[in-house]
N, C-alpha and C positions, 0 to 999 in steps of 0.2 A: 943119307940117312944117319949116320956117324956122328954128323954137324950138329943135329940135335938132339942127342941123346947126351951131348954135357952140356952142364950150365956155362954158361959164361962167365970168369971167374970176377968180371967187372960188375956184374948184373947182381949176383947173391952180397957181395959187401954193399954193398948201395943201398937194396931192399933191406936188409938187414938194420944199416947206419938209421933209415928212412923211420923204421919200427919205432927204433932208442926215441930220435926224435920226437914221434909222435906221443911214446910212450906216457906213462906218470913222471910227471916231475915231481921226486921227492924231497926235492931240498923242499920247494914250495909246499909240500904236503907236510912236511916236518913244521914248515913256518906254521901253517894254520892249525895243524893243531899243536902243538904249544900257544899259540896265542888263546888257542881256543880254552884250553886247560886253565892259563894264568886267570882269563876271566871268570872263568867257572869258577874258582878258588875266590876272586874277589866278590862276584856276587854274594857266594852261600855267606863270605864273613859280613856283609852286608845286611842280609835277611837277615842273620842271629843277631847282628846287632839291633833292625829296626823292631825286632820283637822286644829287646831286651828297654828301647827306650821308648816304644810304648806300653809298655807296662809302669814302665815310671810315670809316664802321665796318666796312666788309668789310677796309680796309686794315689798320686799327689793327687790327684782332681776329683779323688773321692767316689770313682766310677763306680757304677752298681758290679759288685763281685759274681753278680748271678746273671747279667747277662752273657748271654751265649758269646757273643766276639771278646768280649773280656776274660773271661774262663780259657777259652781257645788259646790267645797270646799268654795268659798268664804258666798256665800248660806247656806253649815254648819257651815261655821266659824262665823258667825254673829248669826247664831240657837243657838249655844252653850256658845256662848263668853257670856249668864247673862248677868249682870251690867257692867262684866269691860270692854266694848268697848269704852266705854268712862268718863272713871274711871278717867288716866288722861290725861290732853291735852296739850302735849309740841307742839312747835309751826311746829316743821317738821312731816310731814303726816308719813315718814318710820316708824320713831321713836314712835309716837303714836301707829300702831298699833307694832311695835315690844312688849313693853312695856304693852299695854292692854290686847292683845289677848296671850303674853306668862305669863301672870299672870292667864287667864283663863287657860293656858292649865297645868300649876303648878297648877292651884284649884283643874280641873279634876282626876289629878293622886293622888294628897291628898287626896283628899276627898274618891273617889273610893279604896281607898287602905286601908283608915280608916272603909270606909262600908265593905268593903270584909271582915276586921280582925273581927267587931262587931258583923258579919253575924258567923263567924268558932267561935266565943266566947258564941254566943246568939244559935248555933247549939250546940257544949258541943266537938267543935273537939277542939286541939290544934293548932299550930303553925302560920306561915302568907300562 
């Protein structure tokens, strides 16, 4: 009756070690999400970018200003564009925002593409 009332000292480290094993692996959890993060970072500078450069083609092509999908992006394009919507001011309206808002959308994809790598460097992953 004695024999089983202790654990066996070989049996509780084992079931124990067996747990660990099973357990979460969080290096791999660390991996995925920082990867997950860096891309999240790279999309969003993506999206503010493709608003900001269709608005430049809705501007240059002369788009009707009162349709609804044009209004919409013009809406983000001005969210997004910061400072440079009127960064600088040549005297043709195309030209201005060609000029402004593709400087914004060049910021977006730098800048996002510098966060995403900072993001895989400050996580301990490698590459872009």
């Amino acid at each position: 009756m004695g024999e089983h009332a202790e654990p066996e000292p070989e049996t509780k480290p084992a079931e124990r070690h067996d747990v660990d094993r099973r357990g979460v692996d969080w290096r791999k959890q660390k991996d995925r999400t920082v990867s997950f993060l860096a891309g999240l970072v790279r999309w969003i500078g993506l999206i503010f970018a493709a608003f900001l450069v269709l608005y430049v083609i809705f501007v240059i092509g002369d788009a009707n200003q009162a349709n609804g999908i044009v209004s919409f992006v013009k809406g983000w394009a001005e969210s997004v564009s910061l400072g440079f919507k009127d960064l600088f001011q040549p005297v043709d309206p195309k030209l201005n925002v060609l000029v402004n808002y593709g400087i914004a959308a060049i910021f977006w994809l730098v800048v996002s593409g510098i966060l995403a790598k900072v993001i895989r460097r400050v996580g301990g992953q490698s590459g872009g």
